[in-house]
N, C-alpha and C positions, 0 to 999 in steps of 0.2 A: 744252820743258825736257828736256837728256839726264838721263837715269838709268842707273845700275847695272845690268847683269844678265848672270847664267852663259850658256853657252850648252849649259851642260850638258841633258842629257833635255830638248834644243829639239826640237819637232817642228812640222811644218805639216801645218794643218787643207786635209780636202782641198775643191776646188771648188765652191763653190753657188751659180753665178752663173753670167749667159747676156748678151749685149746684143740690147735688139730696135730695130728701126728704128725711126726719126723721122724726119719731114719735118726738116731741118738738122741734129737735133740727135742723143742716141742716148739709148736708157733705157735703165736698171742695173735687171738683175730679179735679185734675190737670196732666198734663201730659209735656212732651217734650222730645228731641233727645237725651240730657242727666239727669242724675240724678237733675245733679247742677240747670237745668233749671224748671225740674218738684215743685223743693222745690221754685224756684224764683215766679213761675206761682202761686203756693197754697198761698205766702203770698199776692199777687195777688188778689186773690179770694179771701181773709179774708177782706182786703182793699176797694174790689169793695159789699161786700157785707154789709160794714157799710155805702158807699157814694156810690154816680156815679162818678166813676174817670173820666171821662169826663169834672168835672167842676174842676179838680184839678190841679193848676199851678206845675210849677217844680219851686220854690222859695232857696230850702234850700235840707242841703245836711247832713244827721243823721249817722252813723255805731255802726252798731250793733253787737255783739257776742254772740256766742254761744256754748255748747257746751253738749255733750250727751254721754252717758255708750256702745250706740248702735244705728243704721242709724235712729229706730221710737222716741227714746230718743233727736237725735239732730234734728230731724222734730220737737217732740213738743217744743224743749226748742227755737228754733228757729222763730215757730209760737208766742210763750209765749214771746220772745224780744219784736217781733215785735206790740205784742199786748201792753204793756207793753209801747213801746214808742206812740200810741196812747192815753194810759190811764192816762198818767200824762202833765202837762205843759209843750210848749203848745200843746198838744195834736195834735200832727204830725200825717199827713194823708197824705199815700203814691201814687203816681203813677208813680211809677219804683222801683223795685227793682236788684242790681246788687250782685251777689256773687263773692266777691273779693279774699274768700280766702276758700276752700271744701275741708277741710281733712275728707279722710273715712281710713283710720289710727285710727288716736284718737282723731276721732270724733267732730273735729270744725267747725266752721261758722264764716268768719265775712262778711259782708254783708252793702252795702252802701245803704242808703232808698233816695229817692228823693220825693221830696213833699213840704207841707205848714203846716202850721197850722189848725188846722177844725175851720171854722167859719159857723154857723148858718145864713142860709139867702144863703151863697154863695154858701156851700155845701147840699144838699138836704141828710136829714137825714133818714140812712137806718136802718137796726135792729142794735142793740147793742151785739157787741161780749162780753158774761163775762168770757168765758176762753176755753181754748186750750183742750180736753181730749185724751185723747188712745184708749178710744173705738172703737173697729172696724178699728182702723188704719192700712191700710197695706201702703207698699212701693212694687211696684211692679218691677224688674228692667230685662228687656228684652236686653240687651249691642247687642246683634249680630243681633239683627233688630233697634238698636239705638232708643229705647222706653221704654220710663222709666214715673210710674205713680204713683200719692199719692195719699190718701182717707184719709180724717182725716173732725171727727165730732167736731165741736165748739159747746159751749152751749149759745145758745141763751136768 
């Protein structure tokens, strides 16, 4: 769903994300001070790893939802939006992600994407995500050193 929004006092959060090797596949190792930010950084890292966000304007404004049984449940279902609004028309391609709304209650997400459309030529085209798994997924969450990290495998 698009929504509204200024582009006024927009800024980007900086980098917290790394990719480490798989046998076929790649894992998204993302991290930050809180949970909320470690899951913002990982959709992040699924984004930077189809494009170079660098070539990508802030045009338009997506929300997403989500939601999960348990905290690696709303990671994949929330990677799985996000992919998701990538893979249909027009095929939105993020560089910001904001989490509006993190219940770890019962387990939601809604989540604002900022971005454009993917066009070829503008955007340099990286591998193709075809889906979100659980292998090997942890959620790491450290609260009394304010460190919280994700690992979660894409299949490439």
């Amino acid at each position: 769903m698009e929504v509204e929004f200024s582009k006024e006092n927009f800024w980007l959060p900086e980098t917290k994300y790394e990719y480490l090797d798989h046998t076929a596949d790649v894992q998204l190792h993302a991290w930050g001070s809180t949970l909320q930010e470690a899951f913002e950084q990982c959709g992040m890292a699924m984004f930077g790893y189809m494009t170079e966000l660098e070539y990508v304007s802030v045009k338009q404004c997506f929300q997403v939802e989500a939601k999960g049984d348990d905290i690696e449940g709303l990671l994949y279902h929330f990677l799985d939006e996000l992919l998701f609004l990538f893979s249909i028309e027009p095929y939105i391609i993020c560089r910001k992600l904001e989490i509006t709304k993190f219940n770890l209650e019962d387990f939601e997400i809604e989540c604002r994407c900022y971005g454009e459309p993917f066009e070829i030529g503008k955007h340099p085209q990286g591998t193709e995500v075809k889906a979100i798994t659980y292998s090997a997924m942890q959620v790491i969450q450290k609260p009394e050193e304010n460190h919280f990290e994700v690992f979660v495998i894409i299949d490439i």
